[in-house]
N, C-alpha and C positions, 0 to 999 in steps of 0.2 A: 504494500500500500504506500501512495505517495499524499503527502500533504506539503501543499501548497497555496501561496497567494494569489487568487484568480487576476487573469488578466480579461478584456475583449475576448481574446481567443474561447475563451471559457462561458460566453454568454450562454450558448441553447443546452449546455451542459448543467450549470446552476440554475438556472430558470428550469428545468424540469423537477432538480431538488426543491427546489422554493414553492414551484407548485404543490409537490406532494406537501411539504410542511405545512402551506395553507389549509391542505384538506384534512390533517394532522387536529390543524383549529378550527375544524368544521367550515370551513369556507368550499364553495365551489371549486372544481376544476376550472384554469383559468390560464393557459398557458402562453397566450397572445399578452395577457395586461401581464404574466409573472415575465416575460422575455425584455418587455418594454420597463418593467421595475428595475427589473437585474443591471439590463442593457445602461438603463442613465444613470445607477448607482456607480457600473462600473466608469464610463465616460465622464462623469462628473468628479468620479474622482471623492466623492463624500461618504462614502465607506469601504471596511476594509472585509475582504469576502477571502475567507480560507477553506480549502478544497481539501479532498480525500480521494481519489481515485485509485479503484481496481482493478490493473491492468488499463481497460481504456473504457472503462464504465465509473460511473461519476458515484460515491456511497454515502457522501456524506458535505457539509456545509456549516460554517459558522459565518456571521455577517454582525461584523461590529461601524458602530457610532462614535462620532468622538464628540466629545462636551468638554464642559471645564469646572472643575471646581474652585469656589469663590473663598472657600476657608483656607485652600492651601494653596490658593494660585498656581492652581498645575493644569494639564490636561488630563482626562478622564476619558474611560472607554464602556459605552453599554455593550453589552452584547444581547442584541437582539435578536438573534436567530441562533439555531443550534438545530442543527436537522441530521439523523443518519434513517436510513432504507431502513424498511423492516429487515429484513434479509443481514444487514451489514449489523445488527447491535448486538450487545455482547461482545464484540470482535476490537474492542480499544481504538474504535472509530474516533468515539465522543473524546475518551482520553486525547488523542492528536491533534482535534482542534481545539481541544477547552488548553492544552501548551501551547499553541501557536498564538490563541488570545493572551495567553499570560505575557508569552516573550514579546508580545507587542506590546502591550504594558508596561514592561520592564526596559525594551530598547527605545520606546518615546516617553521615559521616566512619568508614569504617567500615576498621578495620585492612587488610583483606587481602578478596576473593575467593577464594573456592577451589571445584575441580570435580574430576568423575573420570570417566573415558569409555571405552570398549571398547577394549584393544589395539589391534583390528584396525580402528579411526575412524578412518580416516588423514587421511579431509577435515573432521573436525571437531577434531581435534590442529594438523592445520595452520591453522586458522581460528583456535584459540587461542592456538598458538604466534606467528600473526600480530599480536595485539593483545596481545602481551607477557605472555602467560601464561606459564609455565618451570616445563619437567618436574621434578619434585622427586626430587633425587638426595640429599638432605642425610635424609630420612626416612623409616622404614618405614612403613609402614601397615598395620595389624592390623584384623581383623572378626571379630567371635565370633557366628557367626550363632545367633538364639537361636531362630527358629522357619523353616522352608521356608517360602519364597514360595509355595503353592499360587495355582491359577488361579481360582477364586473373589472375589479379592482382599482 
């Protein structure tokens, strides 16, 4: 297995994972608006998208955010995505990119990681709670949703 930082080249390849992850969050199949998400994330340049490929099938995906934190005047990384294949878990898929998010955190000295995942992800809480991620009990978290995710995307 190779992990690696998507480039262009890798659009119809991650936009197939990003699909399935959507439908992961009950979202619609949507491979036209997941190709055109991917495609100007990767062109724009405003996120960082790390890959897993087996042999020449695409298994897995993380796609981080970057922010900034105002307490310690650094920069900051969400990770917003975290996707492997039915087929590919268990196999230290997650492992390889939940390291590639870290070593990006650590080579853009970047204050903190942070993520947020379904209650009921019991194997993906324990995968982060493994490599010292910790529930956050000190803070609430608000969302003021401003528009429905319809399936469209």
């Amino acid at each position: 297995m190779n992990v690696f930082q998507a480039d262009l080249a890798d659009t119809v390849g991650v936009s197939g994972l990003f699909d399935m992850y959507r439908q992961f969050y009950e979202q619609k199949t949507n491979i036209e608006g997941a190709y055109k998400f991917i495609h100007s994330r990767l062109t724009n340049k405003d996120s960082v998208i790390f890959v897993v490929k087996k042999g020449e099938e695409y298994v897995g995906f993380t796609q981080l955010y970057p922010t900034f934190s105002s307490i310690s005047m650094k920069k900051a990384w969400i990770i917003n995505d975290l996707f492997v294949t039915k087929d590919n878990r268990k196999s230290g898929v997650a492992q390889q990119l939940l390291q590639s998010a870290m070593e990006l955190g650590r080579q853009t000295n970047a204050s903190y990681l942070t993520l947020e995942t379904a209650l009921t992800n019991i194997n993906a809480k324990k995968l982060y709670e493994k490599n010292g991620f910790v529930h956050d009990t000190e803070f609430e978290h608000y969302t003021l949703n401003l528009i429905t995710v319809d399936n469209n995307g």
